[in-house]
Backbone bond lengths (Angstrom), bond angles and torsions (degrees), N, CA, C in turn:
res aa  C-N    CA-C-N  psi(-1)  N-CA   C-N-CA  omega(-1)  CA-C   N-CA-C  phi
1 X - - - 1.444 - - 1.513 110.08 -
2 X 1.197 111.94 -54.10 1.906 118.01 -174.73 1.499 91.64 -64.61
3 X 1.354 149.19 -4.69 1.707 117.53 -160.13 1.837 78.09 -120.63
4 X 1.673 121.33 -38.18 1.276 92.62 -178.30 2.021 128.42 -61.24
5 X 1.750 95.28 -29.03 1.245 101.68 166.84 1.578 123.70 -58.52
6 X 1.412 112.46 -41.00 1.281 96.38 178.63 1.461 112.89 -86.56
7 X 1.284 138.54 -13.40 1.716 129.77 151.03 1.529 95.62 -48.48
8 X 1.340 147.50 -78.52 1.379 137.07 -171.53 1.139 131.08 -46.01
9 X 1.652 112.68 -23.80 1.718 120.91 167.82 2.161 96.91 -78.01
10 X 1.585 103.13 -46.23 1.526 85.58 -156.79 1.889 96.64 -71.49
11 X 1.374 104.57 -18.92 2.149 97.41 172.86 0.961 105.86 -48.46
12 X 1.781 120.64 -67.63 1.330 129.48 176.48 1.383 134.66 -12.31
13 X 1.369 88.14 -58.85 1.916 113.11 -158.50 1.467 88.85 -68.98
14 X 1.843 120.01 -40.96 1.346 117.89 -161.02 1.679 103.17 -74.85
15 X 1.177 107.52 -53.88 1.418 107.86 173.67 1.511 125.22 -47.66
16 X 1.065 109.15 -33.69 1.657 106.88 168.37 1.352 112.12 -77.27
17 X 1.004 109.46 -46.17 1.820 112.00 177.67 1.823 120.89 -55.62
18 X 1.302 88.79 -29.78 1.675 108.23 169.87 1.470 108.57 -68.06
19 X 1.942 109.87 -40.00 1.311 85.56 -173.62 1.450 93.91 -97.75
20 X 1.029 155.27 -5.57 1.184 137.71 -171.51 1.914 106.41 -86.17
21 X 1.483 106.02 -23.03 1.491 101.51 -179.66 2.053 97.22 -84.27
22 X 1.203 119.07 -0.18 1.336 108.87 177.77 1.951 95.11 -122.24
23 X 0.932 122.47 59.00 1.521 104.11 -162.29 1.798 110.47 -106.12
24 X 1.669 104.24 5.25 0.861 84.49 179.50 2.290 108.96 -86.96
25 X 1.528 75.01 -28.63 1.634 81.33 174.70 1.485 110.87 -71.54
26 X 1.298 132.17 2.32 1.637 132.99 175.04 1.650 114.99 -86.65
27 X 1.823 94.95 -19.80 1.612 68.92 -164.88 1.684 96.74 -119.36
28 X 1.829 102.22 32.00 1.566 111.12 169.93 1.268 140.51 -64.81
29 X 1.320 137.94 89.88 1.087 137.34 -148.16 1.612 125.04 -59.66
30 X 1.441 147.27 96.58 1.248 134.18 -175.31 2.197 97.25 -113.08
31 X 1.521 97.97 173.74 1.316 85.17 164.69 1.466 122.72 -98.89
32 X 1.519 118.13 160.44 1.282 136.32 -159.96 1.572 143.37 -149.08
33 X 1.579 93.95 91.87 1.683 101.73 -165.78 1.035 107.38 -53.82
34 X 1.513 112.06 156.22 1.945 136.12 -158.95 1.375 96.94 -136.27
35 X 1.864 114.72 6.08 1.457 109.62 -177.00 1.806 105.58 82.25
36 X 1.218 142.94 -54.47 1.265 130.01 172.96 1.464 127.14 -115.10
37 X 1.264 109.09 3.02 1.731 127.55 178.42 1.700 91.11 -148.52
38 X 1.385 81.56 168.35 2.223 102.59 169.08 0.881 87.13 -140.98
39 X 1.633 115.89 152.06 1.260 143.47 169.22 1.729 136.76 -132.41
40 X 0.617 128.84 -160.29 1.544 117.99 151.39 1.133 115.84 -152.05
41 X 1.120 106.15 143.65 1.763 132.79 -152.31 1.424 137.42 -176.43
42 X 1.278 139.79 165.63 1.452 104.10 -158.10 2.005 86.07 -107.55
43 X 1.429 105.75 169.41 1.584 93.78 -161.61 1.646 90.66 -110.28
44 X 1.236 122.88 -22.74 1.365 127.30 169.59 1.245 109.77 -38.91
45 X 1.492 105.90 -64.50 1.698 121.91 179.08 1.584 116.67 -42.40
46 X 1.160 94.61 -68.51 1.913 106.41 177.04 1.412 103.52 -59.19
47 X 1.142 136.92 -47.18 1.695 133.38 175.82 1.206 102.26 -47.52
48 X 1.729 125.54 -63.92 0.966 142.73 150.19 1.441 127.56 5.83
49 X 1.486 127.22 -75.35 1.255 167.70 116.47 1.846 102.14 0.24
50 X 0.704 87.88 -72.65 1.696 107.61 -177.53 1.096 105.88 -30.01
51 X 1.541 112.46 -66.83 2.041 136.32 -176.11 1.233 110.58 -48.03
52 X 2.095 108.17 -42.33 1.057 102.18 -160.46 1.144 104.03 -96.13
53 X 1.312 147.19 32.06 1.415 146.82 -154.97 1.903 89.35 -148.82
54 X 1.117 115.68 -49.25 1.845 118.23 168.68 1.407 88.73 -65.49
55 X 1.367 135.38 -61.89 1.484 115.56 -170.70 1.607 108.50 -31.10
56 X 1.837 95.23 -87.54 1.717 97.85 -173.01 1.638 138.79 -28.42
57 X 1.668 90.06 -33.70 1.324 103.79 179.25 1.489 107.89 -78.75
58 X 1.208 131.39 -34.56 0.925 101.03 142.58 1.718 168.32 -114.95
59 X 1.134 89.73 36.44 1.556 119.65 161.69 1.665 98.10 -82.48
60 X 0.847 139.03 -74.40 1.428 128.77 167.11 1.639 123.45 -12.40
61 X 1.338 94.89 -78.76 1.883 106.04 146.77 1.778 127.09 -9.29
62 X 1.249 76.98 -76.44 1.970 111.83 173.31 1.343 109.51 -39.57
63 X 1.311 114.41 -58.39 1.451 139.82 -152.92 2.035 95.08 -87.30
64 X 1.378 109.00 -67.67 1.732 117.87 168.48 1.332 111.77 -33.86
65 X 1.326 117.81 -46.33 1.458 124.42 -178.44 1.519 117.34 -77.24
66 X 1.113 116.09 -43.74 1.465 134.12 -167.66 1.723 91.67 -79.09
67 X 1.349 130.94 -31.84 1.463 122.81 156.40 1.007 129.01 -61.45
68 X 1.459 128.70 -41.51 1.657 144.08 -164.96 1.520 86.52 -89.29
69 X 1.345 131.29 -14.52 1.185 116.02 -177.75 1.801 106.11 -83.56
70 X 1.268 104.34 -70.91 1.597 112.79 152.87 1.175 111.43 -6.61
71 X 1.333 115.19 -91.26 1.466 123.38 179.80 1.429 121.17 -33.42
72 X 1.553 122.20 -53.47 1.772 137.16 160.57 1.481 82.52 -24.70
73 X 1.538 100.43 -89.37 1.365 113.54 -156.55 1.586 127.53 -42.36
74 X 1.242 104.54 -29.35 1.877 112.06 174.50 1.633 103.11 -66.03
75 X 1.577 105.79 -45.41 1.505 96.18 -156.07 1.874 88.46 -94.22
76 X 0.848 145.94 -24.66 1.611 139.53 163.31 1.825 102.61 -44.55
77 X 1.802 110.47 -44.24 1.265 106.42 -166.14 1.801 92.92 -72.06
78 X 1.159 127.39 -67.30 1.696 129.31 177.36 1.616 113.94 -30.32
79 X 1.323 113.26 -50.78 1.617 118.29 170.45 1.577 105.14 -55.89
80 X 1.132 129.15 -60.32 1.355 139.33 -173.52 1.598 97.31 -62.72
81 X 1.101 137.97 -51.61 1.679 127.45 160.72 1.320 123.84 -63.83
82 X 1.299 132.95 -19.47 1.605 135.77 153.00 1.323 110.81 -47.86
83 X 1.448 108.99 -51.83 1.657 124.27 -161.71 2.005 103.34 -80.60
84 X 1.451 96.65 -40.11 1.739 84.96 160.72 1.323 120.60 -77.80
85 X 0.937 126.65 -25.36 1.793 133.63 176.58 1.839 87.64 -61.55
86 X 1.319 102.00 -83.32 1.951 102.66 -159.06 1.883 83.69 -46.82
87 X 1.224 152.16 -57.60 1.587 119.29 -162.62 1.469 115.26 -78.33
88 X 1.261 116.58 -31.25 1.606 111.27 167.54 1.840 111.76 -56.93
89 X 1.560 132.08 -26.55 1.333 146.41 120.69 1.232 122.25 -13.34
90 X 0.954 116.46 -57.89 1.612 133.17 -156.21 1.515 100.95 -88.92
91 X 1.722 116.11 -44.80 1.389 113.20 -151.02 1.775 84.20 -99.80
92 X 1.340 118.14 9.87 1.491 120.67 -164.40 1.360 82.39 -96.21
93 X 1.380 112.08 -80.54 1.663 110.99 -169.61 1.026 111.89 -49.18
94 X 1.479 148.33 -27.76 1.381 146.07 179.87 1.425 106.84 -72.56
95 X 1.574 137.89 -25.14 0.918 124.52 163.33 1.825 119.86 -84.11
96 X 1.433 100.81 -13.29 1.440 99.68 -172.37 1.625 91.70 -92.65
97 X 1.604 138.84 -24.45 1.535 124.79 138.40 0.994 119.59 -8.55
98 X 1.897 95.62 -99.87 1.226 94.99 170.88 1.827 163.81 -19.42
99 X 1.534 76.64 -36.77 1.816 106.39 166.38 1.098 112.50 -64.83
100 X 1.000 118.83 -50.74 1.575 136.62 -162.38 1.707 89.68 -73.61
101 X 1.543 128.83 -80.58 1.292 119.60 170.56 1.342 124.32 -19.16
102 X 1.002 114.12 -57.05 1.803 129.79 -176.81 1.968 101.52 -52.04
103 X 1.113 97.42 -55.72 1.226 92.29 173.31 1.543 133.17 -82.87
104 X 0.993 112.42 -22.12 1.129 105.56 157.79 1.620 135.79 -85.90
105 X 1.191 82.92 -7.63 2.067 96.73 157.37 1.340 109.06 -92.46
106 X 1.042 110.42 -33.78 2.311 98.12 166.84 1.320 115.27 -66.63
107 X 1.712 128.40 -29.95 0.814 164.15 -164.43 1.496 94.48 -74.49
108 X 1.478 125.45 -90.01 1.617 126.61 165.61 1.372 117.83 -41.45
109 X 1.548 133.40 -28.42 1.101 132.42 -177.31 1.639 106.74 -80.33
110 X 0.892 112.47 -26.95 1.944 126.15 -176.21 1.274 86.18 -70.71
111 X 1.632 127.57 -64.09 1.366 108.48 -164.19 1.696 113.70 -91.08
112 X 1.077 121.88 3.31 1.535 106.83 144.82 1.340 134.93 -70.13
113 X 1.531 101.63 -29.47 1.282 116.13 163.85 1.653 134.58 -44.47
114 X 1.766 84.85 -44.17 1.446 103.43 -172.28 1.660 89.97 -82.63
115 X 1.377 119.27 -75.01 1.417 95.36 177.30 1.575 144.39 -22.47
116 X 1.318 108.50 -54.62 1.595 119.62 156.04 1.614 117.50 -40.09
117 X 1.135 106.14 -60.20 1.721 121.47 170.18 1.716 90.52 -37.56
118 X 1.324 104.08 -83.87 1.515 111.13 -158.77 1.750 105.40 -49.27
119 X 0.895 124.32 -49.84 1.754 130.27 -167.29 1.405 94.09 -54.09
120 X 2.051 98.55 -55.09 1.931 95.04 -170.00 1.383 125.15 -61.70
121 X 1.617 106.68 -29.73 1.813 106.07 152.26 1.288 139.01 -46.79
122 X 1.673 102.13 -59.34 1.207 106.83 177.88 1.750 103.95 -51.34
123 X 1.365 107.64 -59.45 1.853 114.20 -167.43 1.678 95.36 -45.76
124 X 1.493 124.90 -39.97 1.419 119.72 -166.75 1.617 103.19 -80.35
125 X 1.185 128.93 -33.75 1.437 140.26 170.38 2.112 101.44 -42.57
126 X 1.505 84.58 -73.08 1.479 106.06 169.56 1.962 108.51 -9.51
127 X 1.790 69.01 -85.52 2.018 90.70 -159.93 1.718 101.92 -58.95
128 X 1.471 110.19 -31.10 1.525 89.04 162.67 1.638 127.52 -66.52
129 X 0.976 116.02 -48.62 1.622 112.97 165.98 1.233 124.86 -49.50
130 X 1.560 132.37 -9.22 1.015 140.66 161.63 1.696 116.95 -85.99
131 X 1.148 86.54 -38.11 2.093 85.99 -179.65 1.438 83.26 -92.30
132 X 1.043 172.21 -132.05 1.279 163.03 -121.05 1.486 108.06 -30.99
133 X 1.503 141.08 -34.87 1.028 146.39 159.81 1.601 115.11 -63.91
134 X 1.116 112.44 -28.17 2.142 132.71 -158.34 1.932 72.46 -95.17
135 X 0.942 121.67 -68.45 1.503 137.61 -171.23 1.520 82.92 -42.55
136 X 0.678 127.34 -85.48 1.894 119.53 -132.74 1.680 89.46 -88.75
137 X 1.595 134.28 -8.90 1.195 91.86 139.16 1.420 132.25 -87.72
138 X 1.161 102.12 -29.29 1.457 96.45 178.70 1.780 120.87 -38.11
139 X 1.570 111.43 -38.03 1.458 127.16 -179.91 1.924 93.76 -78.27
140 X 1.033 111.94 -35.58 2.015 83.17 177.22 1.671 89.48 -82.35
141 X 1.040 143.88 -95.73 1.339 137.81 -167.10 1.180 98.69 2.25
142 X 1.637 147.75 -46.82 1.291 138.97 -139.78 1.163 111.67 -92.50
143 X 1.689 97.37 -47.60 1.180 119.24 176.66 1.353 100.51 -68.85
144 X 1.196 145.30 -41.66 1.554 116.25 175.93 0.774 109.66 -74.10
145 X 1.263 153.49 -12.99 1.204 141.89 178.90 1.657 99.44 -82.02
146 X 0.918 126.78 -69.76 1.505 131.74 174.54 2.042 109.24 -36.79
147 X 0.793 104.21 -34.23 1.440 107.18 168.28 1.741 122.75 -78.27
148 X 1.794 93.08 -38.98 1.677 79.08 174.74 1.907 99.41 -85.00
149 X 1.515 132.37 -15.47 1.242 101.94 -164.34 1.490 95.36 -83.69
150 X 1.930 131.19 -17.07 1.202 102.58 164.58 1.537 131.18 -84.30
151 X 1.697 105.96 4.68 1.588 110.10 149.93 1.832 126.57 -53.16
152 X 1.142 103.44 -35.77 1.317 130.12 172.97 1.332 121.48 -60.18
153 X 1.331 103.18 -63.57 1.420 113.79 161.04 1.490 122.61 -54.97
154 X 1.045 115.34 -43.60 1.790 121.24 173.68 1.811 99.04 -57.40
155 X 1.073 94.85 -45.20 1.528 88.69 -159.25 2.086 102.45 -75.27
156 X 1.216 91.28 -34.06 1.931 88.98 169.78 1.383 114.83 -65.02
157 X 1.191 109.26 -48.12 1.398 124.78 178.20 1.261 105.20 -50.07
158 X 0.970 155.23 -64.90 1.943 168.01 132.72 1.708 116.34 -16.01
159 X 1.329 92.03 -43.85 1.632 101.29 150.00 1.606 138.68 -56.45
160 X 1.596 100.78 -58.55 1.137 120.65 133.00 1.628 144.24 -14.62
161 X 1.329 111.37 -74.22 1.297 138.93 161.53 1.647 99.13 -31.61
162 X 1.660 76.96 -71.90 1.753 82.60 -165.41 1.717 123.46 -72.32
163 X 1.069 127.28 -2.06 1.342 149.27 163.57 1.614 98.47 -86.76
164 X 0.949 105.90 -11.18 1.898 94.28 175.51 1.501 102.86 -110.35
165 X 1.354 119.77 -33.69 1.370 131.72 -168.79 1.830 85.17 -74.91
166 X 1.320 142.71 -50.94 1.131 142.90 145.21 1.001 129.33 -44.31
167 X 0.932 138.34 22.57 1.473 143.82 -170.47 1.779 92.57 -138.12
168 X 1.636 112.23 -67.46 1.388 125.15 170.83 1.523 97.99 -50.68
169 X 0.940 147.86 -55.52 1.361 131.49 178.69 1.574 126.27 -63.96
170 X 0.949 116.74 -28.87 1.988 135.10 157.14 1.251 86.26 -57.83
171 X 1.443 118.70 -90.46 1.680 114.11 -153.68 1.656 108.38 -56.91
172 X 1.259 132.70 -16.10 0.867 133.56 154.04 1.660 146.77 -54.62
173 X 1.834 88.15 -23.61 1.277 98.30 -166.43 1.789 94.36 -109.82
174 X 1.482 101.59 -21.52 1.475 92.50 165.07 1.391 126.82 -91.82
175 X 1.447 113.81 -5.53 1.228 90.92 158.07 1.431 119.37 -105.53
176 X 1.403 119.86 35.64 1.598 136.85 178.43 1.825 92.67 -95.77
177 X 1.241 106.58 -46.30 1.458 118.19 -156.89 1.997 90.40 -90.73
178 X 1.049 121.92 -17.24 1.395 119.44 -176.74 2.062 89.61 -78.46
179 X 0.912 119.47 -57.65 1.660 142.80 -177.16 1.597 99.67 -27.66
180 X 1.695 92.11 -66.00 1.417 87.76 177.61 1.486 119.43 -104.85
């Protein structure tokens, strides 16, 4: 935009300077059809006239456009900051989601945990009361058994005794009966 304007200022400048370095032949009067009348007038002038009236208009142009452009551009730049606001938004709550998920899955995992904890106690509570129960029969079973095999023993032992006390009385009596 700025380099076509300044080619149109430096045309300008030349074209006026052209007519002003020829001005006496610019402002020579001949006559000059308008298409529905003739007149007389100088045609330099009105040519003249002409440039500078296409100039303004379009610098006017230039200027209308070069605003609506501005303007595009302000509200493209505000739209384009709405649209980062709603995803800096967007990617905000999705992490504060996320957060929220996260914790509430550590959250469920704590209390499975604790449940597990609690079941594996109780189950370990359990299996001890069972081998402590398995235990103390196993210890009377033993003990009766250990009581009748030293019933057993008492009674061999006494058996014993008396098979020896019989025995000592045989060898006794044979060598009483060897004597005499």
């Amino acid at each position: 935009m700025r380099g076509r304007l300044i080619l149109i200022v430096i045309l300008s400048v030349l074209a006026f300077g052209f007519a002003a370095l020829n001005w006496s032949e610019v402002v020579q009067t001949a006559p000059l059809s308008f298409g529905i009348f003739i007149t007389e007038a100088s045609a330099g002038l009105v040519l003249l006239t002409l440039l500078a009236v296409t100039l303004i208009c379009f610098l006017v142009a230039s200027a209308t456009q070069e605003t609506r452009h501005l303007i595009d551009y302000g509200q493209n730049q505000r739209a384009l900051q709405a649209q980062r606001d709603l995803a800096d938004k967007a990617e905000t709550s999705r992490y504060v989601e996320l957060k929220k998920q996260l914790e509430q899955h550590l959250r469920d995992n704590k209390e499975r945990d604790a449940v597990a904890t609690t079941e594996l106690q109780r189950s370990m509570l359990v299996s001890q009361q069972e081998v402590r129960s398995q235990v103390e029969t196993l210890s009377q079973v033993l003990l009766a058994r250990l009581r009748e095999i030293e019933m057993r023993l008492d009674e061999r032992l006494e058996h014993m005794s008396s098979v020896s006390e019989f025995q000592a009385g045989e060898a006794e009596i044979a060598r009483s009966r060897v004597k005499l």
